[in-house]
N, CA, C and O of each residue as an XYZ file, in Angstrom:
216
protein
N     122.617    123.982    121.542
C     121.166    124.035    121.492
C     120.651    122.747    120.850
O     121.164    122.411    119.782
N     119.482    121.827    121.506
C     119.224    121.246    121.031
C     118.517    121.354    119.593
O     118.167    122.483    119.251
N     118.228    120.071    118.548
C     117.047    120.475    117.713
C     116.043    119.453    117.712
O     116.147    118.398    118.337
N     114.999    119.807    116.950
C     113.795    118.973    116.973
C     113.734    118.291    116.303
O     114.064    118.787    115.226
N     113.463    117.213    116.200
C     113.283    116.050    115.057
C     111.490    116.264    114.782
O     110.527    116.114    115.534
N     111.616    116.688    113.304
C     110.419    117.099    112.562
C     109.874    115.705    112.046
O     108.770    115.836    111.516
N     110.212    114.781    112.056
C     110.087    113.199    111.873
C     110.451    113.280    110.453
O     110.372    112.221    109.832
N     110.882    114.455    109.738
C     111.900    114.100    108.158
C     113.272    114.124    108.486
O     114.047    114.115    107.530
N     113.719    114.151    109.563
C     114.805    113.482    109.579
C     115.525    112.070    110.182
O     115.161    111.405    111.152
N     116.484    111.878    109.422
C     116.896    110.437    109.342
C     117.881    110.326    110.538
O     118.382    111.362    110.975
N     118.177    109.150    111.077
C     119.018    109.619    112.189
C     120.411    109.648    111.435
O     121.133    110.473    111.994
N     120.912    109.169    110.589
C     121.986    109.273    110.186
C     122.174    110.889    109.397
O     123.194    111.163    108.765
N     121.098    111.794    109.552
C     121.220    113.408    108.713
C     120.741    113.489    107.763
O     120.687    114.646    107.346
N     120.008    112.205    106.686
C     119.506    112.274    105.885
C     118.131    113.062    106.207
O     117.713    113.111    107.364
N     117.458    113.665    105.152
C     116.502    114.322    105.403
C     114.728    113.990    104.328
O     114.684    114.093    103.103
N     114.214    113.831    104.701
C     112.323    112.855    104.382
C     112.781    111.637    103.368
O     112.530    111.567    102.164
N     113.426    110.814    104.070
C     113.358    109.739    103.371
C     112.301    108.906    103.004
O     112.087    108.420    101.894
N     111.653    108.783    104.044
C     110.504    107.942    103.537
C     109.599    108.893    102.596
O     109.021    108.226    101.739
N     109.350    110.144    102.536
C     108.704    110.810    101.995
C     109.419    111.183    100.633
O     108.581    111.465     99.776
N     110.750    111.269    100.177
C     111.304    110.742     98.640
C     111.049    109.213     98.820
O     111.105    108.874     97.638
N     110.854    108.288     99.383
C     110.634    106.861     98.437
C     109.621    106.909     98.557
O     109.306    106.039     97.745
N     108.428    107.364     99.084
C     106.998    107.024     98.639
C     106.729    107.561     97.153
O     106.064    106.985     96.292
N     107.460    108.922     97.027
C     107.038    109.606     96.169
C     107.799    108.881     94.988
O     107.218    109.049     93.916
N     108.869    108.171     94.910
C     109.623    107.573     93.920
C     108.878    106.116     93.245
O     109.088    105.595     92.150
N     107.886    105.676     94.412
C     107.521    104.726     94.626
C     106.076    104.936     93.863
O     105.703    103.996     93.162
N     105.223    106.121     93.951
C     104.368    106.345     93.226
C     104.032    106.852     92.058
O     102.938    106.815     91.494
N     105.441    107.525     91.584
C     105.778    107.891     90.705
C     106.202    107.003     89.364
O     106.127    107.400     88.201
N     106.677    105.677     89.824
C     107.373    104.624     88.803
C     105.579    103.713     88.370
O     105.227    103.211     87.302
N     104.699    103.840     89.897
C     103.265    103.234     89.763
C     102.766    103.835     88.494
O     102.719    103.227     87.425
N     102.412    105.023     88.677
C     102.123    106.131     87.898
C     102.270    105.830     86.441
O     101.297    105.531     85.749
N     103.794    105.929     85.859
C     103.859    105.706     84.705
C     104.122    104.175     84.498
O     104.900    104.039     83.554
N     103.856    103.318     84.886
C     103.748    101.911     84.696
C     102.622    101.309     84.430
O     102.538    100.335     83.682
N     101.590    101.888     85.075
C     100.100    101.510     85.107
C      99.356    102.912     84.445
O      98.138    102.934     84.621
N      99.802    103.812     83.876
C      98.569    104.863     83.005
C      97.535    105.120     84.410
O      96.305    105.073     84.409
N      98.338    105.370     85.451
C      96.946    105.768     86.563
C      97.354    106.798     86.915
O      98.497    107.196     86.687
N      96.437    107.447     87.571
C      97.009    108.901     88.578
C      96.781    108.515     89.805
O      96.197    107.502     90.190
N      97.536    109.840     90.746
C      97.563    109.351     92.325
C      96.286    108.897     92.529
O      96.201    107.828     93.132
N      95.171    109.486     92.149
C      93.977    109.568     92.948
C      93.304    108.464     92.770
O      92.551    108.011     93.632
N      93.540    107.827     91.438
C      93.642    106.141     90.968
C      94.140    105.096     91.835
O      93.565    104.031     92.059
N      95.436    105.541     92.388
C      96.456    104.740     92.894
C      96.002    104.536     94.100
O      95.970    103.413     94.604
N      95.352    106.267     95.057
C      95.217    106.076     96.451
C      94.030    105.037     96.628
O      93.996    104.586     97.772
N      93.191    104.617     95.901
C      92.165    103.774     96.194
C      92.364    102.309     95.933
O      91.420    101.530     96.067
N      94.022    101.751     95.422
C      94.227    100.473     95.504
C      95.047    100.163     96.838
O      95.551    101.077     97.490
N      95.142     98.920     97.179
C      96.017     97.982     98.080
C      97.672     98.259     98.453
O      98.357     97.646     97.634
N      98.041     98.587     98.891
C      99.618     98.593     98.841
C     100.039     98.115     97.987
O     100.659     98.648     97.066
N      99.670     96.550     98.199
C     100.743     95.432     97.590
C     100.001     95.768     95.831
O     100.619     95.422     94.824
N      98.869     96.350     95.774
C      98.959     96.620     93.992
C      99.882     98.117     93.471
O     100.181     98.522     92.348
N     100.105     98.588     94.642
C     100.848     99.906     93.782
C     101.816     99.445     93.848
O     102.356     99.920     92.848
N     102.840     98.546     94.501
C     103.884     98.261     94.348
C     104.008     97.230     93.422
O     105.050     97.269     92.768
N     103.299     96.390     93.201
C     102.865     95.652     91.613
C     103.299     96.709     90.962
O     104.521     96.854     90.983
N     102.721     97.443     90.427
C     102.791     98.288     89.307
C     104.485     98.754     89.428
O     105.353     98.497     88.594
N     104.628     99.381     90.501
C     105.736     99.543     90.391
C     106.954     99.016     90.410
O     108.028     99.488     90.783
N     106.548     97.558     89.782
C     107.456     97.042     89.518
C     108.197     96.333     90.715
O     109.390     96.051     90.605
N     107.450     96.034     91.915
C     108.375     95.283     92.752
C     107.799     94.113     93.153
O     108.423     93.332     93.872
């Protein structure tokens, strides 16, 4: 039987990757910069990843 790719999976079987590194990714923002998501969702990419350190 086939299955469906729910788009959280990885082709190699891993499962919401991009959806654990966003969240890892906003999470390090988070406590780096004293902001909350709702802080965060209204900056630039390239500043949440500032913050987070990359």
């Amino acid at each position: 039987m086939p299955t469906t790719n729910t788009g959280f999976q990885h082709p190699d079987g891993r499962l919401a990757v991009g959806y654990r590194t966003g969240n890892y990714l906003i999470r390090k923002a988070m406590a780096k910069s004293g902001k909350d998501v709702l802080k965060l969702s209204e900056l630039p990419p390239d500043t949440i990843f500032s913050f987070a350190g990359y």
